[in-house]
C-alpha positions as a Markdown table, in Angstrom:
| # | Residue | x | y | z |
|---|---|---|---|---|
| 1 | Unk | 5.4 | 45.2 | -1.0 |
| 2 | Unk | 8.7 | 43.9 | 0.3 |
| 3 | Unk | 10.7 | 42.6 | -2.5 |
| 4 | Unk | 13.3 | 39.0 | -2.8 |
| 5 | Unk | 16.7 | 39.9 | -3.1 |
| 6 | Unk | 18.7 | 37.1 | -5.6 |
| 7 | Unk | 14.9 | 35.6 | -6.4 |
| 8 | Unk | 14.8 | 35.2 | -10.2 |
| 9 | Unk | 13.6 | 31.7 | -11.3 |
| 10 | Unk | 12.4 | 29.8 | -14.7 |
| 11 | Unk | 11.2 | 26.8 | -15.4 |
| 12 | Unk | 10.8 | 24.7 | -19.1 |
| 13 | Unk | 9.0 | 21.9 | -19.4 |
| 14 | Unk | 8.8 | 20.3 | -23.2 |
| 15 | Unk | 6.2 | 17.0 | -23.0 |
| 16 | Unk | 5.3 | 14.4 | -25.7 |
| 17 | Unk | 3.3 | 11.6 | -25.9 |
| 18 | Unk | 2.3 | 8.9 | -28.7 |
| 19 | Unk | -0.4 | 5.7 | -28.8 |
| 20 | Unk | -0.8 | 3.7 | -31.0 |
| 21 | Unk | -3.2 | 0.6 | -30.7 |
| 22 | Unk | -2.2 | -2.6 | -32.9 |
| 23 | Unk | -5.3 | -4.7 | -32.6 |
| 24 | Unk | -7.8 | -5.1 | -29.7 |
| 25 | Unk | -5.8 | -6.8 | -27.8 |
| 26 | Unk | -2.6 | -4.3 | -27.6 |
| 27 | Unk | -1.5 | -1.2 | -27.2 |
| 28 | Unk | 1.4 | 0.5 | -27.0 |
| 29 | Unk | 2.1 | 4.1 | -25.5 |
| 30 | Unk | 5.1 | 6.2 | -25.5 |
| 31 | Unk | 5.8 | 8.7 | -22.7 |
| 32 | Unk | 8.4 | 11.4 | -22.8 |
| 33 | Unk | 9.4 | 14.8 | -20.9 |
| 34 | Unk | 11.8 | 17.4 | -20.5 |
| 35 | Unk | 12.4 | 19.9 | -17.7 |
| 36 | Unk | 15.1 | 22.2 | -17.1 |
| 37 | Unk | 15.6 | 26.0 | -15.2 |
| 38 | Unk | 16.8 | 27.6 | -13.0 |
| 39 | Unk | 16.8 | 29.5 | -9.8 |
| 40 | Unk | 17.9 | 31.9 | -6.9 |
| 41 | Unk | 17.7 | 31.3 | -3.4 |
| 42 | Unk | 16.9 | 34.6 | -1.9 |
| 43 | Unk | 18.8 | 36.1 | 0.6 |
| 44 | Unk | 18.3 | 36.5 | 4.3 |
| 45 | Unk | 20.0 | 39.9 | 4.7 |
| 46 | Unk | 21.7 | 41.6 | 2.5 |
| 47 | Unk | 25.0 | 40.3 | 2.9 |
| 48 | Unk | 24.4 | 36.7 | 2.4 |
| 49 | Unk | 26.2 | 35.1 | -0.7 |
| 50 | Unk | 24.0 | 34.6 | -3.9 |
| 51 | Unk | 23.6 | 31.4 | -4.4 |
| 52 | Unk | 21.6 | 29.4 | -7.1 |
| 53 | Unk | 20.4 | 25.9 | -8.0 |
| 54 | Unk | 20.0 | 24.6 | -12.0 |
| 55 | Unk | 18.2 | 21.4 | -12.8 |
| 56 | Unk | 17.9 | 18.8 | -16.2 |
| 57 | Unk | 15.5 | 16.1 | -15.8 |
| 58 | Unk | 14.5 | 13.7 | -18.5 |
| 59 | Unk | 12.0 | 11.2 | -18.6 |
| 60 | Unk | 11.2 | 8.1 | -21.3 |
| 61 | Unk | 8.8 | 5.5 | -20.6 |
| 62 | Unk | 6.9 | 2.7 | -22.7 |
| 63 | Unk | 3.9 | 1.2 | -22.1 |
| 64 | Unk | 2.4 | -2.0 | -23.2 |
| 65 | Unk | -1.3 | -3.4 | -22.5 |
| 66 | Unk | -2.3 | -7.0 | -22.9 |
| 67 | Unk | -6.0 | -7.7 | -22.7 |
| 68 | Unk | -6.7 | -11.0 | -24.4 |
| 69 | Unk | -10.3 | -11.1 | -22.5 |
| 70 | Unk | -12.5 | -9.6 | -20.3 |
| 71 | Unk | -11.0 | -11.6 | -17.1 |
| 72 | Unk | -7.2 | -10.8 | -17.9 |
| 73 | Unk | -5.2 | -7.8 | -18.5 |
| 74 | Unk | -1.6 | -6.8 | -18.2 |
| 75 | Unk | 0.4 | -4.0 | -18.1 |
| 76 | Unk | 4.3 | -3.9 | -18.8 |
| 77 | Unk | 6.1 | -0.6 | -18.2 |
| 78 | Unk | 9.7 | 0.8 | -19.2 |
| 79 | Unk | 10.8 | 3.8 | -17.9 |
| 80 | Unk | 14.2 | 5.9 | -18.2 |
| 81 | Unk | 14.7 | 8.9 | -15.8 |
| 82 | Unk | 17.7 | 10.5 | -15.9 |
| 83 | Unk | 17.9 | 13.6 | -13.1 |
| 84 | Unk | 20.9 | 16.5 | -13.4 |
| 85 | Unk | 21.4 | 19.3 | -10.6 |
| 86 | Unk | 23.9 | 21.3 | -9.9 |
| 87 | Unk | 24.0 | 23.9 | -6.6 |
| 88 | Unk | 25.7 | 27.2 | -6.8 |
| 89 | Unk | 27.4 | 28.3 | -3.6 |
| 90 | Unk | 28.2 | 31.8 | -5.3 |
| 91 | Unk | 26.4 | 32.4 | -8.7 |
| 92 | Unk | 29.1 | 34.7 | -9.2 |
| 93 | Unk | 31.3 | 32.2 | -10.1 |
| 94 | Unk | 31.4 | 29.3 | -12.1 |
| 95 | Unk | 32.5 | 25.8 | -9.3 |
| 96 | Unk | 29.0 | 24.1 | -8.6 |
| 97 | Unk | 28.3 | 21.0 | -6.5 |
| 98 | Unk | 26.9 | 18.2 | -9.1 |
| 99 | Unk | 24.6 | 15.4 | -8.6 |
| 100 | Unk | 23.6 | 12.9 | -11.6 |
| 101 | Unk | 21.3 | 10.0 | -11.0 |
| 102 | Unk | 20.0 | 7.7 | -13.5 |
| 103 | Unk | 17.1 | 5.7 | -13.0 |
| 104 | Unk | 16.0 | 2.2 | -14.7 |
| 105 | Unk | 12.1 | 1.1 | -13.6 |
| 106 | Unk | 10.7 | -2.2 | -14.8 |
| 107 | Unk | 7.4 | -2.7 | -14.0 |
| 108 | Unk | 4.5 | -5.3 | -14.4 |
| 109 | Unk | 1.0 | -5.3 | -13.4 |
| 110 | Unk | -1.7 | -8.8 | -14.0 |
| 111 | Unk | -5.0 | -8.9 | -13.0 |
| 112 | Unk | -7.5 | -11.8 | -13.2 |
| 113 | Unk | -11.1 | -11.4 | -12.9 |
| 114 | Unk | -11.7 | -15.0 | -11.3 |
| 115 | Unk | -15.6 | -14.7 | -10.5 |
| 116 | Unk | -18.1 | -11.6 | -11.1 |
| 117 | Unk | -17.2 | -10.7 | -7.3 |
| 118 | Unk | -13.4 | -11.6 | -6.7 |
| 119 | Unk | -10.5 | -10.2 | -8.4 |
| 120 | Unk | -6.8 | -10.9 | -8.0 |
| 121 | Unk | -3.9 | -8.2 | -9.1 |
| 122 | Unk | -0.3 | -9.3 | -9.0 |
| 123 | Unk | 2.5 | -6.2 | -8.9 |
| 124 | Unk | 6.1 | -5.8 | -9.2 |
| 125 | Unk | 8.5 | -3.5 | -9.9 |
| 126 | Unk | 12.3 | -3.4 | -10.0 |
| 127 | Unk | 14.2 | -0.4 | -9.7 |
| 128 | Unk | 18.3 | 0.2 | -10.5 |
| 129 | Unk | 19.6 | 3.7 | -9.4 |
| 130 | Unk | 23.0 | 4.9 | -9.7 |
| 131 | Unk | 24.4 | 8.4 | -8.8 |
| 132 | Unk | 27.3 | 10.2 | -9.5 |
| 133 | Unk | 28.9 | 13.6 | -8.5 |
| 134 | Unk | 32.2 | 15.4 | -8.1 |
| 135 | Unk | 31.5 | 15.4 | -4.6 |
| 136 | Unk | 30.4 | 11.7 | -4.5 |
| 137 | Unk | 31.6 | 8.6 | -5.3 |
| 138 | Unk | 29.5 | 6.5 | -8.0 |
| 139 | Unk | 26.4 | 4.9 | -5.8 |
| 140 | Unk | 24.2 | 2.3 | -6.9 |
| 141 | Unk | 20.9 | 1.0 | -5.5 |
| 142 | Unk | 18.7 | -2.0 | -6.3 |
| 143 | Unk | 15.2 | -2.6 | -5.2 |
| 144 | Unk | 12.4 | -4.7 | -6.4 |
| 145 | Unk | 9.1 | -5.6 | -4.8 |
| 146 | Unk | 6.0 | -7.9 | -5.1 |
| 147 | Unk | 2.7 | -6.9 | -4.0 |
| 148 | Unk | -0.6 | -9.0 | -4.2 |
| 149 | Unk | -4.3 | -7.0 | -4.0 |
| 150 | Unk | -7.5 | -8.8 | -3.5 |
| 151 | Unk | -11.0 | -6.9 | -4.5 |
| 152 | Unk | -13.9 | -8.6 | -3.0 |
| 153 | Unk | -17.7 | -7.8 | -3.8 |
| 154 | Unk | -19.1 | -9.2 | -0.6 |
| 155 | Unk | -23.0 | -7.9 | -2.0 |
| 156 | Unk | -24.3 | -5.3 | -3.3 |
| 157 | Unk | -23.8 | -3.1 | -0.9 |
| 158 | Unk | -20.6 | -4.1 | 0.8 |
| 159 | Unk | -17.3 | -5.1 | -0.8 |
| 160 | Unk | -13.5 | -4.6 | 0.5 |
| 161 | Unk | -10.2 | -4.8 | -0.7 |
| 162 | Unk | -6.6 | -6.2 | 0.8 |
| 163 | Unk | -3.1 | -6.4 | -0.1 |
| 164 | Unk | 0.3 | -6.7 | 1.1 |
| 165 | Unk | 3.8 | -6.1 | 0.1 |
| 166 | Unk | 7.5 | -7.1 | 0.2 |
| 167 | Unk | 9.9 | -4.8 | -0.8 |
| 168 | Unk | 13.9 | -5.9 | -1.2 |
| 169 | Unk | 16.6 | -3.8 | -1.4 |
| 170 | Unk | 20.5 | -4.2 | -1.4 |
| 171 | Unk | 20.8 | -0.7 | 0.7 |
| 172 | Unk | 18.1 | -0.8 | 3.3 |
| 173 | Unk | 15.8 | -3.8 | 5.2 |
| 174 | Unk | 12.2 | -3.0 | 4.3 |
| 175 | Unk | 9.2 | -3.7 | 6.8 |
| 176 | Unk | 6.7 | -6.0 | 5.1 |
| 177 | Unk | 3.7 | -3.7 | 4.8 |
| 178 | Unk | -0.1 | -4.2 | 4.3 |
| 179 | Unk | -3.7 | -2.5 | 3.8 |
| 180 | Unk | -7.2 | -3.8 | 4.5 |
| 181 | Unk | -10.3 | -1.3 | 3.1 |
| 182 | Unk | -13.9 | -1.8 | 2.6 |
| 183 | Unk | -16.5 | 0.6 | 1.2 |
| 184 | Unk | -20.2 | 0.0 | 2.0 |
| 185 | Unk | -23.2 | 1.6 | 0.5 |
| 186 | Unk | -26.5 | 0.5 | 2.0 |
| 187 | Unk | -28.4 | 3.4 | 0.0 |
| 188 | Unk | -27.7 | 5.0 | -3.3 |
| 189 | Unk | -27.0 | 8.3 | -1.8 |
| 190 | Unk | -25.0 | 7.4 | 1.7 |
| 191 | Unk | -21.4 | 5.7 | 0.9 |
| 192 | Unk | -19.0 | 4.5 | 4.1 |
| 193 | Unk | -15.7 | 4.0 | 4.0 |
| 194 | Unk | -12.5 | 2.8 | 5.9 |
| 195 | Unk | -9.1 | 2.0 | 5.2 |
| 196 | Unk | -6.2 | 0.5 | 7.5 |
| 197 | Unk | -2.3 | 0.1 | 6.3 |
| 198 | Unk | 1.3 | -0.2 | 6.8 |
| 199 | Unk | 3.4 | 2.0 | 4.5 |
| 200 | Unk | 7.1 | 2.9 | 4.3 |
| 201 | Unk | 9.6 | 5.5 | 2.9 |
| 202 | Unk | 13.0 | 5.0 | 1.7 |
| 203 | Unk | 15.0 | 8.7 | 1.4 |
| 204 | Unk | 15.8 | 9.7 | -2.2 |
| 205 | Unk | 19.2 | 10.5 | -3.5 |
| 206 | Unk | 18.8 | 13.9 | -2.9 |
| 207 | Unk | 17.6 | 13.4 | 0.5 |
| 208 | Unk | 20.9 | 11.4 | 1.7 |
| 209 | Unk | 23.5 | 13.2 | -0.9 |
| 210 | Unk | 22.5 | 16.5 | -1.9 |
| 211 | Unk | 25.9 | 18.1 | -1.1 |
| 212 | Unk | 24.8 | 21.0 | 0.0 |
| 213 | Unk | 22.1 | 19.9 | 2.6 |
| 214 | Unk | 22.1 | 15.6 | 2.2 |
| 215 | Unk | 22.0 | 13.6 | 4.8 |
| 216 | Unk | 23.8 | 10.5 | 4.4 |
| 217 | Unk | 22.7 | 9.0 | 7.4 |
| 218 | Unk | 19.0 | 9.4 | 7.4 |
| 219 | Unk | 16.7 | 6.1 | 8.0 |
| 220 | Unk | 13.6 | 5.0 | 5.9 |
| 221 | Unk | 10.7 | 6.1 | 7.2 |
| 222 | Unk | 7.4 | 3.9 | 8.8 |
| 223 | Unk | 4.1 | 4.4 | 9.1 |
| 224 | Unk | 0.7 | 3.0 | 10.3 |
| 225 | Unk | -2.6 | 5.0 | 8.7 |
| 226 | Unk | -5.7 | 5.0 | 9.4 |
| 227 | Unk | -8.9 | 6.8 | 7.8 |
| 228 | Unk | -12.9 | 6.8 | 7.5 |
| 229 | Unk | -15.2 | 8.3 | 5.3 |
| 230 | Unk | -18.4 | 9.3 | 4.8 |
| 231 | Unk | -19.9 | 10.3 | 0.8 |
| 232 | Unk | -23.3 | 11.7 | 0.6 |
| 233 | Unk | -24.2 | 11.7 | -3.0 |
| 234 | Unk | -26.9 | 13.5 | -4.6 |
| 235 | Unk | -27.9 | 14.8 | -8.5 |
| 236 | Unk | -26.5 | 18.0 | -8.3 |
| 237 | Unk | -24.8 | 18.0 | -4.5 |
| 238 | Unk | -21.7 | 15.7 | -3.4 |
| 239 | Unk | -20.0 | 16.2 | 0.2 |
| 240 | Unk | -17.6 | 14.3 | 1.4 |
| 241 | Unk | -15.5 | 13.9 | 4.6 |
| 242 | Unk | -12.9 | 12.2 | 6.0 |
| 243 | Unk | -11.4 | 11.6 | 9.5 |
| 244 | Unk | -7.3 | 10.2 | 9.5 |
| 245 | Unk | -4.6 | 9.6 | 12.1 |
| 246 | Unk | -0.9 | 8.6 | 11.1 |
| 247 | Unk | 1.5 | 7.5 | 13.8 |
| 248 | Unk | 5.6 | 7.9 | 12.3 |
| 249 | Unk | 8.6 | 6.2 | 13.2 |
| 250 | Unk | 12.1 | 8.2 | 11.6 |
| 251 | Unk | 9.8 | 10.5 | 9.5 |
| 252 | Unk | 12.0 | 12.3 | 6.9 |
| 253 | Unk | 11.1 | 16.1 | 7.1 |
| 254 | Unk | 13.4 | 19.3 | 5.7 |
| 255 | Unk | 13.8 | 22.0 | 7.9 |
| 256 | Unk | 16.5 | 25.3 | 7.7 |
| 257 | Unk | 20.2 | 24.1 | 8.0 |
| 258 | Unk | 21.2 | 25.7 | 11.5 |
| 259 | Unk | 24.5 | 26.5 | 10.0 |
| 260 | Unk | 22.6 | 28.6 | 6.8 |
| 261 | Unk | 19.0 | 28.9 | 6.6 |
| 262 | Unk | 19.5 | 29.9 | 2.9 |
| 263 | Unk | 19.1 | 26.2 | 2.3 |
| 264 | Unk | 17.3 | 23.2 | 3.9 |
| 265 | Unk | 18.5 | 19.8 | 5.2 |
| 266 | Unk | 16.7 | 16.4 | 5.2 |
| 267 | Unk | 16.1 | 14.5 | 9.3 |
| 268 | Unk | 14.6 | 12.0 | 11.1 |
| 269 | Unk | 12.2 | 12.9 | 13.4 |
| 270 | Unk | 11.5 | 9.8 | 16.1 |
| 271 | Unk | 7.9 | 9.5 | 16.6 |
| 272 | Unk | 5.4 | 12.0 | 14.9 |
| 273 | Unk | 1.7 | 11.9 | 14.5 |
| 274 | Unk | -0.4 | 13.5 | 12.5 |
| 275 | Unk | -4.5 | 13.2 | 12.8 |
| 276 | Unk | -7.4 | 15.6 | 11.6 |
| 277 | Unk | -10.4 | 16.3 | 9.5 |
| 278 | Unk | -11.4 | 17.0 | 5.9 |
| 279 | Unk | -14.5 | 18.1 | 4.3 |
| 280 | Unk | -15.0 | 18.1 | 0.0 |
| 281 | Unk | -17.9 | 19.7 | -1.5 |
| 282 | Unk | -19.3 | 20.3 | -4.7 |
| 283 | Unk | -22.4 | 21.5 | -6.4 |
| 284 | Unk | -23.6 | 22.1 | -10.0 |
| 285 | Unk | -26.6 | 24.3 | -11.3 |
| 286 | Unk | -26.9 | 24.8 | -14.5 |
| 287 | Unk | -23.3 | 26.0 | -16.0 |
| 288 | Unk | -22.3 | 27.2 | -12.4 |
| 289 | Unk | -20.0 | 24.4 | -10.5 |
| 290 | Unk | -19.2 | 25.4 | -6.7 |
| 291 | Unk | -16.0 | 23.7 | -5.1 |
| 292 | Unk | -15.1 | 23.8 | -1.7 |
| 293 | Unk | -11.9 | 21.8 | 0.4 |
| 294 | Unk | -11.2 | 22.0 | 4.1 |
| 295 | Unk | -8.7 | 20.3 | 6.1 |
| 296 | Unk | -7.6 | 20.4 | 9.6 |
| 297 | Unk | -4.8 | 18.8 | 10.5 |
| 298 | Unk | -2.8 | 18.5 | 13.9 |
| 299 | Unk | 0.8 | 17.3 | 13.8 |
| 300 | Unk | 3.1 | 16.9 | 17.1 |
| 301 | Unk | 6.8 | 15.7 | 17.3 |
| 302 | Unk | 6.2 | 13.2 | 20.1 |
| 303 | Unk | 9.6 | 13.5 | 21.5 |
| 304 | Unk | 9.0 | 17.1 | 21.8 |
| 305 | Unk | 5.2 | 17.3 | 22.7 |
| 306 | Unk | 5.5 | 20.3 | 19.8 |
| 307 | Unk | 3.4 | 20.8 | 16.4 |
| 308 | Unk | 5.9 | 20.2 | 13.0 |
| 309 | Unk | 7.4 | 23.1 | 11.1 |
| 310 | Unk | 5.4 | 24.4 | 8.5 |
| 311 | Unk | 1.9 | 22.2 | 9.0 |
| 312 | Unk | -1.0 | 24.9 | 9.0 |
| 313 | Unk | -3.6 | 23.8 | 11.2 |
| 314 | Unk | -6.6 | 25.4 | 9.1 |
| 315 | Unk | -6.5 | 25.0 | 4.7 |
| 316 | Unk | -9.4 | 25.9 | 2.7 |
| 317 | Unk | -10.0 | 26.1 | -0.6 |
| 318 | Unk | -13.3 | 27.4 | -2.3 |
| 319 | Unk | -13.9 | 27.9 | -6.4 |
| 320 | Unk | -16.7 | 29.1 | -8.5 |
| 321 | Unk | -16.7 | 28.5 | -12.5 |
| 322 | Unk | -19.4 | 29.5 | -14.9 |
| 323 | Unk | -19.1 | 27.6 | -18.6 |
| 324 | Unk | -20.8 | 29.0 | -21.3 |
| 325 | Unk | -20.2 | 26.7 | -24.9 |
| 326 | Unk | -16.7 | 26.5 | -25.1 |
| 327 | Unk | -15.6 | 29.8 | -22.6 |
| 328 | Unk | -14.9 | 29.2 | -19.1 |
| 329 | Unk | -14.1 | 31.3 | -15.9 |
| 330 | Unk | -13.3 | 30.7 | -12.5 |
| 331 | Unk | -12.7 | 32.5 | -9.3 |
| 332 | Unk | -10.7 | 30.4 | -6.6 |
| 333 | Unk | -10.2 | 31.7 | -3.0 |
| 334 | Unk | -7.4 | 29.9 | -0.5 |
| 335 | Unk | -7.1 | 30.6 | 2.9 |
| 336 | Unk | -3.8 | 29.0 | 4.7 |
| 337 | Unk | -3.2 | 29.4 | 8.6 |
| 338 | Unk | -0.4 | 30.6 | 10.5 |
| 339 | Unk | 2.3 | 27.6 | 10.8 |
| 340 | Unk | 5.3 | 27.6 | 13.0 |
| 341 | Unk | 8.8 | 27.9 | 11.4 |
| 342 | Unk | 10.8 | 25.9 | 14.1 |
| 343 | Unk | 10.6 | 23.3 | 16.1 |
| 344 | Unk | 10.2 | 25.1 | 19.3 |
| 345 | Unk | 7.0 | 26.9 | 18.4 |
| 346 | Unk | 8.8 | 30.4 | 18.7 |
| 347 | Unk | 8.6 | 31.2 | 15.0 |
| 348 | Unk | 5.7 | 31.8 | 13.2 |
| 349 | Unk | 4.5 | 33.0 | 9.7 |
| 350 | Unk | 1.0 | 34.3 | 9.1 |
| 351 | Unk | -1.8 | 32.8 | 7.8 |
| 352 | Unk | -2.4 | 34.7 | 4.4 |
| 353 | Unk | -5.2 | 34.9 | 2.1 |
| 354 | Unk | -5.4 | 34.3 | -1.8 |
| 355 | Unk | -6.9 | 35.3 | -4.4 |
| 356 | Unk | -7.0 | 33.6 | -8.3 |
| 357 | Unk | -9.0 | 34.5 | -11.3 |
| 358 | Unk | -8.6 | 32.6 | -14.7 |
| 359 | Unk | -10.4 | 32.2 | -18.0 |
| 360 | Unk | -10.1 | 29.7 | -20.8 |
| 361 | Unk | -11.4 | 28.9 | -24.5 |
| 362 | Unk | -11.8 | 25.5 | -26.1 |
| 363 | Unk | -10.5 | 26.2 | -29.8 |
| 364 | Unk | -11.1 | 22.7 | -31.3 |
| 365 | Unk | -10.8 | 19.7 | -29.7 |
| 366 | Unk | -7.2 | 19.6 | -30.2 |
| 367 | Unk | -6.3 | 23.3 | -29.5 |
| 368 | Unk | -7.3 | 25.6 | -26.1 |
| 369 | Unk | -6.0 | 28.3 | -24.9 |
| 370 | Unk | -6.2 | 30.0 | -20.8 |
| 371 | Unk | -5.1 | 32.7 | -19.1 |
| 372 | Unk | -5.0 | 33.0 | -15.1 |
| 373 | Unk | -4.5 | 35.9 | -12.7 |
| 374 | Unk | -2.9 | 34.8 | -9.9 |
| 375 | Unk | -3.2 | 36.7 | -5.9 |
| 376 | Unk | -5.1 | 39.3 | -7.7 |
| 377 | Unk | -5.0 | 41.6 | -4.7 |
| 378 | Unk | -1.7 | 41.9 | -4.7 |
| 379 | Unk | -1.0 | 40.1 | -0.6 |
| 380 | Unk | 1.9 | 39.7 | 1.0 |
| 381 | Unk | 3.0 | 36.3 | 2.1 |
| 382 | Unk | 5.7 | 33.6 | 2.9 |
| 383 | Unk | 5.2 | 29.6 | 2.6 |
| 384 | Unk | 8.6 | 29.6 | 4.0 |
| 385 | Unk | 10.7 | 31.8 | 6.1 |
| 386 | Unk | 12.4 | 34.5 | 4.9 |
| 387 | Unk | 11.0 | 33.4 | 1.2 |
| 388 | Unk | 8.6 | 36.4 | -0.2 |
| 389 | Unk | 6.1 | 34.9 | -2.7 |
| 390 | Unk | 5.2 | 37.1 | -5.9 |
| 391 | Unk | 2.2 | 39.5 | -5.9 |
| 392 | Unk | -0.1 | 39.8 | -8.8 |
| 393 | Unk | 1.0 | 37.5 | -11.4 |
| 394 | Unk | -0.2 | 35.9 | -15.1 |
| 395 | Unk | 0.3 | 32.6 | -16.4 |
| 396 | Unk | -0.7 | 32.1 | -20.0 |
| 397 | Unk | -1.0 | 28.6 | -21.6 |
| 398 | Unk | -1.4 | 27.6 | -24.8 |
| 399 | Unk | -2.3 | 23.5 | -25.4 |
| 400 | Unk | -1.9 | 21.5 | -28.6 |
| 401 | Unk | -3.3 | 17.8 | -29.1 |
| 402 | Unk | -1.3 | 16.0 | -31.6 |
């Protein structure tokens, strides 16, 4: 089993939530999380510098829901996320790059039931960023958009949805985006769907100023989607499948830094597409469930006529779980193809086979308790280059309703 050199890692995540309802009309929900660790990049030979990465993230949000009547409801949210990281060139000493971003979210959400077949949704949310660092100068950003969705019950067996949107910001110039769907269902058992849309992405803060790998001068990203499906629905037997294509304008992607591939860096690719299959199945008898996901997906730089790094062609996922009262156990298998690990389709990693087992008890209804064994057979694999993942591991959890 080959082992990481400089690989240590933890994560801590502490999260708490309250609800209280005032009449029944209101409610108001508080959110709230913490999440800190740590980690090591591992080294690609032996005489690479250690480096390491820490991280503190918190997150506060409130929640308030107006329903005065069965036609209107509203949503008001408040949210707080404050993000810390710091990057360790050498963990041997103490100098780190820093990066603080704080993040203010106001955001609002109507809906009016006009007739028993036509409903209106109005959305908006406005967004203040500012980042900090002692290798960057303070940075604000403000955004706010407006979005209207229409849901239309044409009959009973044919209805579809629309909506468009208009973002503003002060830092980039935002496409005016849309999406038209409709789901038909002519039987009880035989579903069709199909969805068309516009959609964009703006790079994060750590995307353009990540000191170690940021790129400052990246460009939001575009898109135009497309997908159909088809839901065959029975008692006991559901399949699904879809078919999608994506054509990309500037799509954001992080590959190896060419001058150390002990960290990534954030680019714009020109044109990519992206296009492929997917099948969901799932079948109960008795207290056996079966699960079953497979994708295939083809992706190609079109400047390059060459598939994107890291996008396996073949996924599939497949699960059994028996339930007995309040015990439960599962078997998962996951298969992942071989994916390329440049973009001149010279690199590869291998596909790799996996392996989960895991078993849980229902206490109470507040208190349950699992335990999961993780690539039971011990395999050895890489999701990235150069970036051994463990062997047999356990992951115990413990969860407490208050």
């Amino acid at each position: 089993m080959k082992k990481n050199l400089n690989g240590k890692y933890y994560f801590n995540t502490i999260n708490g939530n309250f609800g209280y309802k005032i009449d029944p009309k209101n409610e108001l929900k508080l959110y709230s999380m913490i999440n800190f660790g740590k980690r090591e990049f591992p080294l690609v030979d032996i005489g690479s510098t250690p480096s390491g990465y820490e991280n503190k993230d918190y997150r506060l949000m409130t929640e308030w829901n107006f329903n005065p009547n069965e036609k209107w409801q509203s949503q008001l949210k408040l949210a707080y996320i404050r993000e810390e990281s710091s990057y360790f060139n050498n963990i041997h000493k103490s100098y780190s790059d820093d990066l603080q971003v704080d993040n203010y979210i106001l955001k609002y959400y109507l809906n009016h039931q006009l007739t028993n077949n036509f409903e209106l949704s109005f959305l908006s949310e406005a967004n203040y960023n500012q980042g900090s660092g002692n290798n960057l100068n303070k940075s604000d950003q403000n955004s706010i958009n407006f979005a209207l969705i229409a849901k239309h019950k044409l009959s009973d067996v044919l209805e579809y949805e629309a909506s468009i949107r208009q973002d503003f910001s002060d830092t980039y110039q935002n496409p005016f985006i849309y999406s038209l769907g409709f789901n038909f269902r002519p039987i009880h058992s035989y579903q069709l769907r199909g969805n068309v849309s516009k959609n964009f992405r703006n790079p994060t803060y750590n995307d353009l100023f990540w000191k170690t790998g940021g790129n400052p001068d990246l460009k939001s990203e575009s898109a135009y989607q497309f997908e159909l499906g088809n839901d065959f629905i029975n008692k006991n037997l559901n399949i699904q499948t879809n078919i999608f294509y994506n054509k990309l304008s500037d799509m954001i992607q992080w590959i190896p830094s060419s001058q150390n591939s002990s960290y990534w860096v954030p680019v714009n690719i020109n044109k990519a597409e992206t296009y492929g299959f997917e099948m969901i199945g799932n079948y109960k008898w008795n207290a056996l469930s079966f699960n079953t996901v497979y994708a295939y997906t083809k992706t190609k730089d079109k400047f390059k006529n060459k598939e994107l790094m890291y996008s396996p062609n073949h996924k599939w996922t497949a699960s059994a779980q028996y339930t007995y009262k309040r015990l439960s156990a599962f078997v998962q298998n996951i298969y992942t193809s071989k994916v390329f690990t440049d973009s001149e389709e010279e690199r590869t990693l291998d596909s790799f086979w996996l392996t989960n087992l895991g078993l849980s008890y229902t206490i109470s209804p507040l208190y349950s308790v699992s335990m999961r064994v993780n690539n039971v057979f011990n395999q050895e694999y890489q999701t990235q280059e150069n970036r051994w993942q463990p062997g047999t591991n356990y992951n115990i959890q413990i969860q407490i309703k208050f």
